[in-house]
Every structure is written in structure tokens, then in C-alpha cells.
C-alpha positions as CSV (number, residue, x, y, z in Angstrom):
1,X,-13.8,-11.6,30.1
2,X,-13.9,-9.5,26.9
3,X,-12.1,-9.5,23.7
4,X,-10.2,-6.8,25.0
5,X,-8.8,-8.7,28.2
6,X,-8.2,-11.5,26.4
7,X,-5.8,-9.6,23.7
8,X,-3.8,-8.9,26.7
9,X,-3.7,-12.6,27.5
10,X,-2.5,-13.5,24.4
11,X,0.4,-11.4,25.1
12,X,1.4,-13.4,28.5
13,X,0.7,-17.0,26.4
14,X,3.1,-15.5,23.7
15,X,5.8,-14.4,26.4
16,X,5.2,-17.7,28.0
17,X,6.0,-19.6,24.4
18,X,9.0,-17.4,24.0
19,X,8.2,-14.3,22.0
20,X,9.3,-11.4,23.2
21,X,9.2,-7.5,22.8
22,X,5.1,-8.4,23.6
23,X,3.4,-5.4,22.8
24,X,-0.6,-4.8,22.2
25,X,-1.4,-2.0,19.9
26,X,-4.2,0.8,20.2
27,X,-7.9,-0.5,20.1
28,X,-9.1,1.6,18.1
29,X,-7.4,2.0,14.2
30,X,-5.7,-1.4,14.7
31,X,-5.6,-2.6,10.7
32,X,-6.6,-5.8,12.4
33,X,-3.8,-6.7,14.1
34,X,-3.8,-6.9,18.0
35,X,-0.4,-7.4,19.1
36,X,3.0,-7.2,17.9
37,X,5.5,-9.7,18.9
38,X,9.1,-11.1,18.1
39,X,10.9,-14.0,18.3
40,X,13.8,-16.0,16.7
41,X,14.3,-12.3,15.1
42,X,10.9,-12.3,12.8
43,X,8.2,-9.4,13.7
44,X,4.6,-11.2,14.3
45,X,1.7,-9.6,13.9
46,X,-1.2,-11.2,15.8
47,X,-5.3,-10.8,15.5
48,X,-6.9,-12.2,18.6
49,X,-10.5,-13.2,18.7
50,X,-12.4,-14.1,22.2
51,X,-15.7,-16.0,20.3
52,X,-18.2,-18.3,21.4
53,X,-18.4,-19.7,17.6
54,X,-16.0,-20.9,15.1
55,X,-13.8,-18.0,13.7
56,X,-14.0,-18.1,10.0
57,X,-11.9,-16.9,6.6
58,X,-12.2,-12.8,7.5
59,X,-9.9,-13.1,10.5
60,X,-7.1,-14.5,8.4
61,X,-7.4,-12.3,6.0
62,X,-7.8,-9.5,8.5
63,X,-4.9,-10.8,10.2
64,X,-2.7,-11.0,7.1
65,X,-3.6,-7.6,5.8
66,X,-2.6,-6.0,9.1
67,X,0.6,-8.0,9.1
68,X,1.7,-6.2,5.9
69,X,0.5,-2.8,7.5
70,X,2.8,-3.2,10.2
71,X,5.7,-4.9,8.1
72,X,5.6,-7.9,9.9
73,X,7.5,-11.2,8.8
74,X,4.3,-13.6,9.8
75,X,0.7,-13.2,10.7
76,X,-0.7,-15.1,13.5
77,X,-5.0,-15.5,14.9
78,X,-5.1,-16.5,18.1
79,X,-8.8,-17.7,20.0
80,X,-10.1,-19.4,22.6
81,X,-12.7,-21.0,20.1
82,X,-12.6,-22.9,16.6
83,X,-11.9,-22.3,12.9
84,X,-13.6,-23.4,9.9
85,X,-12.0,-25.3,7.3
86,X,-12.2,-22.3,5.1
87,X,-10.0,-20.2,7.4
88,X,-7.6,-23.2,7.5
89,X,-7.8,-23.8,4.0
90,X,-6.7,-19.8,3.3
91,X,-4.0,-19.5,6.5
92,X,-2.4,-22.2,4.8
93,X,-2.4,-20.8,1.4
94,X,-1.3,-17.0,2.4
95,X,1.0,-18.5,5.3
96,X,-0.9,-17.7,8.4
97,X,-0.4,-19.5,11.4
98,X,-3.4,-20.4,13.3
99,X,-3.5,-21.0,17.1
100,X,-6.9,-22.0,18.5
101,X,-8.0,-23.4,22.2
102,X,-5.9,-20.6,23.8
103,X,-7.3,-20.4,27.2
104,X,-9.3,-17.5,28.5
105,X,-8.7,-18.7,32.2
106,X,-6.0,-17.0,34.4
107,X,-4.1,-20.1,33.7
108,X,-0.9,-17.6,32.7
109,X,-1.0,-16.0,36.6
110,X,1.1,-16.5,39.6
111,X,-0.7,-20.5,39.9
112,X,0.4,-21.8,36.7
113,X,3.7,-20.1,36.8
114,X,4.1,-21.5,40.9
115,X,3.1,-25.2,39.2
116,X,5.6,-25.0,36.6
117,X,8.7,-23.9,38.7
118,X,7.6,-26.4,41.0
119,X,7.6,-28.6,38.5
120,X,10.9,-27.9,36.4
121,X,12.3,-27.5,39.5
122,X,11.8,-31.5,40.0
123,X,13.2,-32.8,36.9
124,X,16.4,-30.8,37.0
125,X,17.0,-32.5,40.7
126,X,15.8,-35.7,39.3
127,X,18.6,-35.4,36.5
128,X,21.2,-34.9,39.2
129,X,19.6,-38.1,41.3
130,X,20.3,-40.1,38.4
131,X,23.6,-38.5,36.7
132,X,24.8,-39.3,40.4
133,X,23.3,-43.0,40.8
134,X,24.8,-43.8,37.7
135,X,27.9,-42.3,37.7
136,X,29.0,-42.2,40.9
137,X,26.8,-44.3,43.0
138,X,25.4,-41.6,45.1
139,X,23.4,-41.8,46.4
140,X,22.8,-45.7,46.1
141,X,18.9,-46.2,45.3
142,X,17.1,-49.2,45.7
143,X,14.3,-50.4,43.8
144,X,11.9,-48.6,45.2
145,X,13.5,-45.0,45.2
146,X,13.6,-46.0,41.5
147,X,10.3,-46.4,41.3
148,X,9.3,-43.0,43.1
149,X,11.9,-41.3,41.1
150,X,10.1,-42.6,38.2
151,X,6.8,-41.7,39.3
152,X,7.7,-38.6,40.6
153,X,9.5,-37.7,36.5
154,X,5.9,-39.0,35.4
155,X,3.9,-36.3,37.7
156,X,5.8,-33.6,36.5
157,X,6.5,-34.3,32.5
158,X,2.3,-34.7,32.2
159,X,1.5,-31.1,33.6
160,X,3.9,-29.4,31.6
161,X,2.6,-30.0,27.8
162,X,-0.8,-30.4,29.3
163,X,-1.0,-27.6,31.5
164,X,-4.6,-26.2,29.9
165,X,-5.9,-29.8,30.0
166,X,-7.9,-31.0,32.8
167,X,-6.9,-34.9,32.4
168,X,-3.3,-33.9,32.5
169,X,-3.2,-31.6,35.6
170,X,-5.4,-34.3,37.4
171,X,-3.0,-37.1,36.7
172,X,-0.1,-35.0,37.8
173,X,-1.7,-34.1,41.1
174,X,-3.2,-37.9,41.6
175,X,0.6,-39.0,40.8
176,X,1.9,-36.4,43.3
177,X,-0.7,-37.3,46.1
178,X,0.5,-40.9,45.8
179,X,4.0,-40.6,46.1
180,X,3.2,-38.2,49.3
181,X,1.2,-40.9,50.8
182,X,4.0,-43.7,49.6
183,X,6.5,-41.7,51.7
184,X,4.3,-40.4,54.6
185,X,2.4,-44.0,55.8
186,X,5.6,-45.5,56.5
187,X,6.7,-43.3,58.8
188,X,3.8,-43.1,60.4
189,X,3.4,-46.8,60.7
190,X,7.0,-47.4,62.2
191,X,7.3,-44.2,64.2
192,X,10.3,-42.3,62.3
193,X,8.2,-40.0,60.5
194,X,10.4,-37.5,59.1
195,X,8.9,-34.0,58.9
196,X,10.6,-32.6,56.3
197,X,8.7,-35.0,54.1
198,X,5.4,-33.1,54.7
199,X,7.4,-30.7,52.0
200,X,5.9,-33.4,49.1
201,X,2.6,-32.2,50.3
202,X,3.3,-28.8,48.1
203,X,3.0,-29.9,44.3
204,X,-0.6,-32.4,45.2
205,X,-1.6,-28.5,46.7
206,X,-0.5,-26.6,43.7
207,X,-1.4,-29.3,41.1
208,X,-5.1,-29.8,42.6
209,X,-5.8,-26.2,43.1
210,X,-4.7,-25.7,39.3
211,X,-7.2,-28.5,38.6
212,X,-9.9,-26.1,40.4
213,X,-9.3,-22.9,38.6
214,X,-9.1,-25.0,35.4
215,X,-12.7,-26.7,36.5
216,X,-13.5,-23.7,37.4
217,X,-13.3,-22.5,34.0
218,X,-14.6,-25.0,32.0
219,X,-18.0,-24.7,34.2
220,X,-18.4,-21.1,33.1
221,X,-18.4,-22.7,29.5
222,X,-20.9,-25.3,29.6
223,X,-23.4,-22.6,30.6
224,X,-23.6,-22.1,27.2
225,X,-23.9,-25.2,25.9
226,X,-27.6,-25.4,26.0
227,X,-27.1,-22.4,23.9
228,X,-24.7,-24.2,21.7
229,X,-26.5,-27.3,21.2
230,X,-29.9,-24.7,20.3
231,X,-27.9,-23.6,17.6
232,X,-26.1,-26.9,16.2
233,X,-30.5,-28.1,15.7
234,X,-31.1,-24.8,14.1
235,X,-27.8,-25.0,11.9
236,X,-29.1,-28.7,10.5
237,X,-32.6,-27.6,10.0
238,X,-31.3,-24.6,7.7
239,X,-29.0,-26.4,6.1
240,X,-31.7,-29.3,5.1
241,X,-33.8,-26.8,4.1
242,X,-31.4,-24.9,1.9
243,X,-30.4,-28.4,0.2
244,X,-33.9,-29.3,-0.8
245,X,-34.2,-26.0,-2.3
246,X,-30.9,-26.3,-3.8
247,X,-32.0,-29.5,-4.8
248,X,-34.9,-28.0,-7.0
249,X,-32.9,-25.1,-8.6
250,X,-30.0,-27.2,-10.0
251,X,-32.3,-30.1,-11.1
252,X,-29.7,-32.6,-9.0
253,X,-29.2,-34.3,-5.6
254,X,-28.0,-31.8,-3.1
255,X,-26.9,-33.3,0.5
256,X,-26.1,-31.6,3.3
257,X,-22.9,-32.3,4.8
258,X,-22.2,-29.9,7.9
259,X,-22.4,-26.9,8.7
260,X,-21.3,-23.8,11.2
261,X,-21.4,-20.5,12.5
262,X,-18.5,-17.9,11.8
263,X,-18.5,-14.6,12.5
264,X,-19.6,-13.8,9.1
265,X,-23.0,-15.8,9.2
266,X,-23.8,-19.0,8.4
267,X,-21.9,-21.7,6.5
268,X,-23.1,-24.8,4.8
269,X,-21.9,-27.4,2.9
270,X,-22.9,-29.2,0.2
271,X,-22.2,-32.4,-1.4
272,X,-23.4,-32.0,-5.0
273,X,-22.1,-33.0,-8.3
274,X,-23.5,-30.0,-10.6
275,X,-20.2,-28.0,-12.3
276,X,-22.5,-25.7,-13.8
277,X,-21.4,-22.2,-13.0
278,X,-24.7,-20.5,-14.8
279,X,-26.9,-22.6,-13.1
280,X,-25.1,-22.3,-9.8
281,X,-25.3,-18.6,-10.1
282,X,-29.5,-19.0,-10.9
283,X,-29.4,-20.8,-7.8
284,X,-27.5,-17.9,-5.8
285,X,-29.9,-15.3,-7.4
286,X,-33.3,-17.2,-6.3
287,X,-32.0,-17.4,-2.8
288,X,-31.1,-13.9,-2.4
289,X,-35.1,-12.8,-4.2
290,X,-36.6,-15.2,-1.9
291,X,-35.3,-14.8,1.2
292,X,-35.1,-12.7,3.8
293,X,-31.1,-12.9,4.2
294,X,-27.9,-12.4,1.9
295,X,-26.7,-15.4,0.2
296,X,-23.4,-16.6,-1.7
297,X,-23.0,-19.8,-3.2
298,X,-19.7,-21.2,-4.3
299,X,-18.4,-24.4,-6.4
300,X,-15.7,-25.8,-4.2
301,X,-13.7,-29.6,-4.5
302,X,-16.0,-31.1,-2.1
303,X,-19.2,-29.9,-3.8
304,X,-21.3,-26.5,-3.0
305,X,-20.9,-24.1,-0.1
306,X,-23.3,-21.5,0.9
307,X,-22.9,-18.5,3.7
308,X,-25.7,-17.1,5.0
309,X,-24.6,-13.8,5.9
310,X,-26.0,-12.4,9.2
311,X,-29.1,-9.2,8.2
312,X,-26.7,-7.0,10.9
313,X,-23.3,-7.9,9.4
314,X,-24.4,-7.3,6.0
315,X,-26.1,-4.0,6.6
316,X,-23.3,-2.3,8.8
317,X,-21.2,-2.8,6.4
């Protein structure tokens, strides 16, 4: 998948959540915005962003730009990834509303949308099994047709708010493939079997095969974790480093607190009680003489950040 496909599957997760009018603009001459949607009669304008990294501040502010281009009434970011607490900290300050962990699977095809009629379809004729115990003693269930019935609501409530989670969607289809063999073995064992039970057989099918496409997808992303884990070392041996010179410029303790890649560089944070501005700005200035790569350090609440902006970012631009 590229960040192309994937804008068009933000557009069937947003039709799936309710938005309508789904549209996804031109590629090229965007102003940063992706798709257009509506709902509850407000114009969003989305940015999406398929990255192996966390997405950081520029997307937001992409993303609420383009939203103003367009005349929308909100502006949405959409990934499959992370973002940084900086983006967080500025969607919530210009009103942007974040949605990360979208899934890049085909989770939104004709599997999913099989599971969750299947599923819906089983609570609204659970509802009439109970209005109708309860209200009119029909039919009459005994305590163990209550406790399918309550296994069976259990199986399908999980999968629906969990449907991109593989814990969820296998405890729905174990649930399932219980109360199958609950109601098939006794059949079997006393000779009555009645076929039309093998029906129950259908939702441990479709739940299980949505736990393979799901696993499925999940393996294609721990290939690169090797590469992941490679960066995290390299992220906390730059980010030592840059503290002890820190350290030295500023004449006080600098400590390293985390630190990440967006899609603007490198970010690290900074535990440090200097409120120096002058000094902070030496600091900035010997950084950028010294090293190979562009450098901005800011005073924030916490302490000190500093981005390391990537050579090839900062020389397209």
C-alpha cells in the first residue's frame, strides 16, 4: 500500500463512521488536504498520512491550513502510525481532530462488512428473544438458553468496537466456536442432531477468517521492526549525545528524556532548568556551526526540545 491507496481508505473508514458526501481531492495541488467529507451538516477537511514513524506538528498545521482553503468547518489527520506530543499539543490548540491507528488492512472490504451484518444481525434477534421472554413468555427459555443467549450477546458486542483489534476478533470467534460446539455435541451424543444448527458454524468462519486477514496484517508490520528498534538505539544515542553537549553550552544539567522521529527530522527532549533565552540561542548557534545537520532548539514547560531536521528535508525545501 501507498499513501495514495490509503487516502482512499480513509474515505471508506469515514463512510463507515458516518460521514458522508466522501470525496478525495486531486493529488497533485491539494493545499494539504486529502479528502472532503460531511457529517452532522459540518464540511471536514482531512490530511491523511500512511508513515512508518510518528507524524509530527507540520501535518496539523498542513491539515488546518487546507481546511481554511477549502472552507471547511473542521480539520481532521488521519494515519495508520503515531503522533508526537507536539502535534497533539497544537491540534488541540487550533481545534484539529486527530485520528491515529486507522488501519491500512482491507479490514473496510466485503469481510468486515459480512462480520458486522452477521453480527448486528444477532443482537437485533437477540432483543426480540428477550422482549418476548419477558413480555410474553415466548418462547419460554431455561437456564441454559439464557446462558447461550448471553454468550452469544457477548461474541457479538466484542467484535463490533474492536473490530481492528486482534484480541477482540479472537474472543468473538472463540465465543462463537463454543456456543457451536455447546449446541452441536448434544445432538450428536443423543442422536437428534438438528441440521439447521450447522448454520452457527457461519460467524466462528467469518470471525476466524477476520482474525487471519487481521494477522495477516500485523505480520507485514513486524518486518519492520528490526528496522524500528535500529532506530529507537540510534534515537537514544543522539539524543545522549546532544545532552552532554547541551550540557557544556548552557553550563547546567541537561537529561535526556525521550525522543522520536517525525517526518520533519528528529525530535528530542530535554529536561533542563536553564530559562536563559541568550544562552539557549548560543547553544542553537554552536550546534548548527558544528554539525553536519540543521538544528532548532526551543524553551518549552517541560524543559528544552531540539529537532534535528533531516539534510534532504531541509534542502528541498
Amino acid at each position: 500500500m501507498d499513501g495514495f491507496q490509503f487516502e482512499y481508505r480513509c474515505a471508506e473508514l469515514l463512510r463507515n463512521r458516518g460521514f458522508h458526501k466522501v470525496s478525495v481531492t486531486q493529488s497533485i495541488g491539494d493545499q494539504g488536504i486529502d479528502v472532503i467529507a460531511y457529517k452532522n451538516g459540518k464540511k471536514y477537511g482531512i490530511q491523511c498520512k500512511y508513515y512508518s514513524h510518528t507524524v509530527g506538528n507540520k501535518a496539523v498545521q498542513e491539515a488546518y491550513s487546507g481546511a481554511g482553503f477549502y472552507d471547511c468547518d473542521h480539520a481532521m489527520v488521519m494515519t495508520n502510525s503515531t503522533f508526537s506530543r507536539a502535534a497533539k499539543e497544537l491540534a488541540e490548540k487550533l481545534d484539529v481532530q486527530l485520528m491515529e491507528g486507522c488501519p491500512s488492512n482491507d479490514i473496510s472490504g466485503a469481510m468486515y462488512k459480512i462480520l458486522r451484518l452477521t453480527n448486528s444481525s444477532i443482537l437485533i434477534l437477540e432483543a426480540f428473544i428477550f422482549c418476548g421472554s419477558f413480555l410474553f413468555q415466548y418462547p419460554e427459555l431455561s437456564l441454559p438458553g439464557y446462558f447461550l443467549l448471553t454468550l452469544t450477546f457477548l461474541a457479538a458486542i466484542s467484535s463490533l468496537p474492536g473490530w481492528h483489534k486482534l484480541f477482540f476478533s479472537f474472543f468473538s470467534g472463540t465465543l462463537y466456536l463454543l456456543i457451536f460446539l455447546l449446541l452441536i455435541i448434544p445432538g450428536i451424543f443423543y442422536g437428534n442432531l438438528n441440521y439447521w444448527l450447522l448454520f452457527s458454524i457461519l460467524p466462528v468462519i467469518f470471525s476466524f477468517a477476520h482474525v487471519f486477514f487481521l494477522q495477516r496484517d500485523l505480520d507485514r508490520s513486524d518486518e519492520e521492526r528490526p528496522v524500528k528498534r535500529k532506530e529507537k538505539r540510534k534515537i537514544s544515542r543522539l539524543g545522549r549525545l546532544y545532552a552532554d553537549a547541551l550540557s557544556t553550552q548552557l553550563k547546567v544539567p541537561v537529561t535526556f528524556r525521550n525522543g522520536q522521529k517525525t517526518e520533519e527530522g528528529y525530535l528530542f527532549e530535554y529536561d533542563c532548568c536553564c530559562s536563559d533565552i541568550q544562552l539557549i540561542h548560543r547553544a542553537e548557534l554552536y550546534l548548527n556551526k558544528s554539525l553536519l545537520n540543521r538544528y532548532d532548539l526551543q524553551m518549552t514547560d517541560a524543559g528544552l526540545s531540539l529537532i534535528q531536521h533531516d539534510r534532504k528535508n531541509f534542502y528541498h525545501r
